[in-house]
ROKENU-505292 format. One record per residue (C-alpha): residue number from 1; residue in one letter; x, y, z. Coordinates in steps of 0.1 Angstrom, whole numbers, m for minus. Each point is the difference from the previous one (the first is absolute). Layout:
REM residues N
NODE  resi  resn     xx     yy     zz
NODE   NUM     a      X      Y      Z
...
REM end
This chain:
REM residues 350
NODE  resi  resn     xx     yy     zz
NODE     1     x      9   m175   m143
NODE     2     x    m21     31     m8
NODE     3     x    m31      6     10
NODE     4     x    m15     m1    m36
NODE     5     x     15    m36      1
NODE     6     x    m20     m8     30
NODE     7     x    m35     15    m19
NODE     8     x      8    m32    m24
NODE     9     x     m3    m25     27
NODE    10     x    m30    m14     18
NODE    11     x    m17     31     25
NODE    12     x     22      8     24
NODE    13     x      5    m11     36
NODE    14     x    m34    m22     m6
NODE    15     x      8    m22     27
NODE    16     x     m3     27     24
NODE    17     x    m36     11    m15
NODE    18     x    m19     26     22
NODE    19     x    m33      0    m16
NODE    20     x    m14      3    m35
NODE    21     x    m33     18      3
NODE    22     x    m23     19    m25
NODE    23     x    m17     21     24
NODE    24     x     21     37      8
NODE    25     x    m12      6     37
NODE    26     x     16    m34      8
NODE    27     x     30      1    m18
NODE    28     x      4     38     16
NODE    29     x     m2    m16     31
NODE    30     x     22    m33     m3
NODE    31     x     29     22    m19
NODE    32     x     m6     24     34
NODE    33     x      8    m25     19
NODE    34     x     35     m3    m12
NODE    35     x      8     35     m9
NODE    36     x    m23     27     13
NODE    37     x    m31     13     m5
NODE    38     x    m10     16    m29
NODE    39     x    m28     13    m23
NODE    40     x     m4    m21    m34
NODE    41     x    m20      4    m27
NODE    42     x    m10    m11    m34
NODE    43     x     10     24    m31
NODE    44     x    m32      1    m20
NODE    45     x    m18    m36     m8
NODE    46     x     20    m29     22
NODE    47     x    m14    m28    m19
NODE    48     x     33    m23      2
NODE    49     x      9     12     33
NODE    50     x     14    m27     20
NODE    51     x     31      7     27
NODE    52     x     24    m27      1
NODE    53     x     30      8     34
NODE    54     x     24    m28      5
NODE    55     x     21      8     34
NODE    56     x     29    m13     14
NODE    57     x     14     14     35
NODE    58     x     40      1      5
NODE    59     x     12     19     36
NODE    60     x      2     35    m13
NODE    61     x    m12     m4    m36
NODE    62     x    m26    m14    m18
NODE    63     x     m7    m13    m33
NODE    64     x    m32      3    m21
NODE    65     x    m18      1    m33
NODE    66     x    m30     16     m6
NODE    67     x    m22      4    m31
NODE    68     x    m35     20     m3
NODE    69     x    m15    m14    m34
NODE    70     x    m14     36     m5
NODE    71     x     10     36      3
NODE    72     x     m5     10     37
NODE    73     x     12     33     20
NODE    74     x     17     m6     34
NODE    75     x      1     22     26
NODE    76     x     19    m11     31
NODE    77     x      9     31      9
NODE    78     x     33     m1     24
NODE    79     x     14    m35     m1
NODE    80     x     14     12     40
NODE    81     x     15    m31      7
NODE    82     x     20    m20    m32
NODE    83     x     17     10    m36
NODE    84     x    m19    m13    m27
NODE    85     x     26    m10    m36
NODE    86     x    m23     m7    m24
NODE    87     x      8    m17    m34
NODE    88     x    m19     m6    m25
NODE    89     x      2    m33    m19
NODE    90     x    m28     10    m25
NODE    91     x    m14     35     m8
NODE    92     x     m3     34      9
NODE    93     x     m8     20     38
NODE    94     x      1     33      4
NODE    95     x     14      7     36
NODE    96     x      0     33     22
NODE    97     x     19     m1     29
NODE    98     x     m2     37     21
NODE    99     x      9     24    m31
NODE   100     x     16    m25    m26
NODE   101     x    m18    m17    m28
NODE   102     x     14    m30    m16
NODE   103     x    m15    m24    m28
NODE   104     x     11    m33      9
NODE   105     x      6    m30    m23
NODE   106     x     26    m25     m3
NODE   107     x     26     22     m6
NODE   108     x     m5     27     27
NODE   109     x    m11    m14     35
NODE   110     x     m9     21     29
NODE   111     x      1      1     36
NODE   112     x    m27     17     20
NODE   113     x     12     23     34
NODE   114     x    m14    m10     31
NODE   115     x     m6     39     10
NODE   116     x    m10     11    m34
NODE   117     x    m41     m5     m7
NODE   118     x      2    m25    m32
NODE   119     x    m31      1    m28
NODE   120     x      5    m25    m27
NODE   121     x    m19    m14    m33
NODE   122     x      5    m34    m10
NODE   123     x    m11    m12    m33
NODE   124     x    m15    m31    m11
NODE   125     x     27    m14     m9
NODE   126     x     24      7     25
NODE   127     x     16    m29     25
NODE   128     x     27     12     25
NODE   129     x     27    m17     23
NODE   130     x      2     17     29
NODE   131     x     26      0     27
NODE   132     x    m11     15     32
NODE   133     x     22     14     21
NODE   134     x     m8      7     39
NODE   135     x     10     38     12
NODE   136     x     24     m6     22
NODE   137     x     20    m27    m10
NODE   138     x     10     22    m28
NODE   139     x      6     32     19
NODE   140     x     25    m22     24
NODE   141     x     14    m13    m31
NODE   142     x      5     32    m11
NODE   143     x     13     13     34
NODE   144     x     29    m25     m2
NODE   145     x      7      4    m32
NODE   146     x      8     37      1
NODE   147     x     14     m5     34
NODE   148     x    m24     32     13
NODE   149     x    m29      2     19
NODE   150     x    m29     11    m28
NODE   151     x    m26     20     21
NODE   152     x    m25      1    m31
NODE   153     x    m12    m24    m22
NODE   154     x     15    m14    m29
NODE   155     x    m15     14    m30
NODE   156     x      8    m19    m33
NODE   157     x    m10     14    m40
NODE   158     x    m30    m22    m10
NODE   159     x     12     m5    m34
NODE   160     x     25    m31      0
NODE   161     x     17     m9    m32
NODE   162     x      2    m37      1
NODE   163     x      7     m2    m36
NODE   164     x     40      5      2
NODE   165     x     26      6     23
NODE   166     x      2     m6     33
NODE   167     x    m39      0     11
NODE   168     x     m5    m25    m31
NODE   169     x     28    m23     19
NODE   170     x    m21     10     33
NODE   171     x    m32    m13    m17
NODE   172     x     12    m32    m16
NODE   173     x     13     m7     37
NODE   174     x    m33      3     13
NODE   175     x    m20    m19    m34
NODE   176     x     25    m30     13
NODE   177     x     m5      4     35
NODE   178     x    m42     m5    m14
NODE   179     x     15    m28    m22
NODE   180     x     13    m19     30
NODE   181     x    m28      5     20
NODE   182     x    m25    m15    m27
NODE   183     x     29    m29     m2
NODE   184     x     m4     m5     37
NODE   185     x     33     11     10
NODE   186     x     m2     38      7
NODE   187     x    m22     14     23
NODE   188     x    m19    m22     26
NODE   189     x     27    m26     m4
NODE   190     x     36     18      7
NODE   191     x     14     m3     35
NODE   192     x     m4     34     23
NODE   193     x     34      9     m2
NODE   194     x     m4     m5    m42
NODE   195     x    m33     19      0
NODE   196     x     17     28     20
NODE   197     x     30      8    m23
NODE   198     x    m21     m6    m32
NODE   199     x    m24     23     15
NODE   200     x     28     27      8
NODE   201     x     17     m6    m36
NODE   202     x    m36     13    m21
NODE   203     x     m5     30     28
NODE   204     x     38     13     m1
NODE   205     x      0     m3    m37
NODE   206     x    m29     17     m4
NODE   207     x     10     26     22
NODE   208     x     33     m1    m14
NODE   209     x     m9     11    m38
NODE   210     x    m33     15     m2
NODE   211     x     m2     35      5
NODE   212     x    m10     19     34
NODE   213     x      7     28     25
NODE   214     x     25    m27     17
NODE   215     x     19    m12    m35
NODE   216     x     27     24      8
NODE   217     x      7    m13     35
NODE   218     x      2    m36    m13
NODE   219     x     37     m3    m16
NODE   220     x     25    m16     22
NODE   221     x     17     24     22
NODE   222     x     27    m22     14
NODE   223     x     30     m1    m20
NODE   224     x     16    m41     m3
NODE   225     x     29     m5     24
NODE   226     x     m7     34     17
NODE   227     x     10      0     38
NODE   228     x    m16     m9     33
NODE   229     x      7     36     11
NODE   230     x    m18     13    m30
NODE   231     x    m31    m23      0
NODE   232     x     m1     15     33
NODE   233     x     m1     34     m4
NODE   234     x    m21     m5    m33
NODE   235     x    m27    m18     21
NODE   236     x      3     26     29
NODE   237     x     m8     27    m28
NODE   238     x    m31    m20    m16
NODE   239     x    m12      0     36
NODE   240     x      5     40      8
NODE   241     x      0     11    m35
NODE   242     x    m26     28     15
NODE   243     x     20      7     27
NODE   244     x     28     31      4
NODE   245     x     37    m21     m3
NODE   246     x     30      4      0
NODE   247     x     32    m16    m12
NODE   248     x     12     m8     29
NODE   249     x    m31    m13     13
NODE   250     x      3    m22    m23
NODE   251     x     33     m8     m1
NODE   252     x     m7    m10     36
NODE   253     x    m27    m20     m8
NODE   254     x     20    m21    m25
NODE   255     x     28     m2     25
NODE   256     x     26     19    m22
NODE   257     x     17     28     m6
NODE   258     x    m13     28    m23
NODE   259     x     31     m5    m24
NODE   260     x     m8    m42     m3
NODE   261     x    m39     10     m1
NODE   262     x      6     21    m33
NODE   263     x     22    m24    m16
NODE   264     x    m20    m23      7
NODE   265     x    m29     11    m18
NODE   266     x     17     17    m30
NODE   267     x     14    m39     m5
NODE   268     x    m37    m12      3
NODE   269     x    m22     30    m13
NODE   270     x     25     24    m17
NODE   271     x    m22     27     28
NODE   272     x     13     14     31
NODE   273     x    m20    m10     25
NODE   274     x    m20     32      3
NODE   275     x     m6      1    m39
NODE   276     x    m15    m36      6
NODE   277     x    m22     16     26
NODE   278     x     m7     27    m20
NODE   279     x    m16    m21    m29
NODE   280     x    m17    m22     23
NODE   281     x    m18     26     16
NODE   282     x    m10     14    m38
NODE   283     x     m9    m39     m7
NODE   284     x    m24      0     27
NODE   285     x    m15     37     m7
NODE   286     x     m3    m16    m35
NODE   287     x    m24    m26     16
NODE   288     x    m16     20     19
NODE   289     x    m10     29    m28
NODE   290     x    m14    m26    m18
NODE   291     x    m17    m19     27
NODE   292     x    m17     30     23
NODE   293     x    m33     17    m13
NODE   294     x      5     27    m21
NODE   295     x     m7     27     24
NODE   296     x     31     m4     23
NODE   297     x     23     28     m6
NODE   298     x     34     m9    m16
NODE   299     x     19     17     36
NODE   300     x    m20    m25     27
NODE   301     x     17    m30    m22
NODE   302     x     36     16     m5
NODE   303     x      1      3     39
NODE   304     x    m17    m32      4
NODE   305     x     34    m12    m21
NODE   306     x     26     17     21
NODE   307     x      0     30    m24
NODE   308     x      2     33     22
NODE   309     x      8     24    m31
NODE   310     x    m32     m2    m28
NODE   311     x     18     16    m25
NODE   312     x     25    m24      2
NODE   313     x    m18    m29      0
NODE   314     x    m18     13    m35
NODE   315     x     36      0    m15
NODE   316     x     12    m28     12
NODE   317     x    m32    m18    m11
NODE   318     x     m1     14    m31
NODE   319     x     37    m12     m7
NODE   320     x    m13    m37      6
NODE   321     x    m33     m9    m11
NODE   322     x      0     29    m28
NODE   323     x    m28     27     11
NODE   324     x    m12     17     29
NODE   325     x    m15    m16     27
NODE   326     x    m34     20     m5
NODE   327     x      0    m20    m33
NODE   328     x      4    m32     13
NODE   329     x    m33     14     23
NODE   330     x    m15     12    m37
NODE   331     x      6    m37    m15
NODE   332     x    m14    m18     32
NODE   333     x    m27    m25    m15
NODE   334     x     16     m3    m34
NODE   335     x     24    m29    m12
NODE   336     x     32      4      9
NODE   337     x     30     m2    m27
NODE   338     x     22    m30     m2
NODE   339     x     34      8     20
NODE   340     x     28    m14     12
NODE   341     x      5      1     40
NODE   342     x     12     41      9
NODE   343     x     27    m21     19
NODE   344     x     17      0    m32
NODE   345     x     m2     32    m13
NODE   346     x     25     17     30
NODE   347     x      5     34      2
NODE   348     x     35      9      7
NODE   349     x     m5     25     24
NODE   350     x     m9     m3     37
REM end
């Protein structure tokens, strides 16, 4: 089901309605209450304004729809707390979310940064789904899924392409999980345990295709069938990736010899264990460049990564990700180019 197909049925999520209200200062304050405070206001003449927010709360997630009747501006500033996906069903938005500007329709959702400030137009004729996401349950999502600990913020594109590939599969996921719900057999009605994993599939998928500073990090790591002794030492180096090792160190820490410890990987990785390390460390300065404000010099996040030699580090990035890490800092803010994880592209040397 797409979400156009769910603009064809009756409004959505109507059992769960909120309030329908003709009067702006309330429906400010009643769609407050559920998201966050913010400053709205009519676009010129708001003669057929009349705010319709139908809300249904899950665990970490919830689903809504919400419809103006007339072009309003929104200002909520920092959302702080929750990720905002926003779909629309019908019409046109135009969304900024810190220095990206997106014009949203059915085609091309967005998803609004908890850290960024967010301004947005709405026009008359626009009605959204929106899945709200709360803060942390995606950043320990996230945490798990890259196996690392992620010291900033996950910071996603706002533009999301839900009309092909794998967002559009991402987004008819969610129209169903909607569908269900308004069936009475989605949210409000699946057991904890159901709720939970449902709940997990739409944030890891999310997380899993739509571009971020964290995209990178998220392909698997861990090769099928690859030994004890090297799920080991692989978890010991996600924990001290920072950290001044060496291979016996973590040899010992696996509880084999050097000689097993680089077979081993080069079976599962095709890396020597220090070329794994290597490219996580450049992995994580990857992150970092693109998560840290602008004005942090390039050297405090190379040694932050286990880098000791700068010059090195630029080469070494540059061989992965394809430019200099002070362009990475340049492009901060703008949206990233589709990739495949770096984990892929190896370099061969060490």
């Amino acid at each position: 089901m797409t979400t156009q197909q769910v603009s064809t049925r009756r409004e959505p999520l109507r059992a769960w309605r909120q309030f329908h209200s003709s009067d702006i200062d309330e429906a400010r304050s009643l769609v407050a209450q559920k998201f966050c405070d913010h400053r709205l206001e009519p676009a010129g003449q708001a003669r057929s304004f009349g705010t319709r927010h139908n809300h249904v709360c899950g665990q970490s997630l919830s689903l809504n729809y919400l419809s103006y009747g007339s072009t309003v501006q929104i200002d909520p500033g920092e959302l702080q707390d929750f990720y905002l996906v926003q779909i629309p069903i019908d019409g046109q938005a135009q969304v900024n979310n810190g220095a990206e500007t997106e014009v949203s329709d059915c085609r091309m959702a967005t998803v609004l940064n908890p850290t960024r400030a967010t301004r947005m137009t709405w026009h008359a004729d626009c009605r959204m789904l929106l899945l709200q996401i709360d803060r942390k349950a995606l950043h320990e999502t996230a945490e798990r899924a890259a196996g690392l600990a992620l010291a900033e913020a996950v910071i996603f594109n706002i533009a999301v392409p839900v009309s092909a590939g794998p967002l559009h599969r991402w987004a008819c996921q969610f129209a169903a999980c909607v569908h269900a719900t308004d069936a009475q057999a989605g949210f409000g009605t699946w057991s904890p345990l159901q709720q939970r994993l449902i709940e997990e599939q739409l944030i890891l998928g999310f997380l899993t295709h739509q571009q971020s500073n964290i995209r990178h990090l998220l392909s698997p790591r861990a090769a099928a069938g690859s030994s004890q002794q090297v799920r080991r030492a692989r978890d010991f180096l996600h924990a001290h990736a920072e950290d001044p090792l060496t291979v016996l160190e973590i040899a010992a820490e696996a509880g084999c010899s050097i000689r097993t410890l680089q077979t081993g990987f080069r079976q599962a990785y095709g890396l020597t264990p220090v070329a794994y390390l290597r490219d996580l460390r450049l992995d994580l300065a990857h992150y970092l460049l693109l998560s840290r404000p602008p004005e942090t010099p390039v050297s405090s996040i190379a040694y932050d990564c286990g880098f000791s030699h700068l010059g090195r580090f630029s080469q070494l990035y540059r061989d992965r990700f394809g430019e200099l890490p002070s362009t990475t800092c340049a492009a901060r803010g703008k949206p990233e180019k589709p990739a495949g994880s770096p984990l892929a592209r190896h370099s061969s040397s060490v």
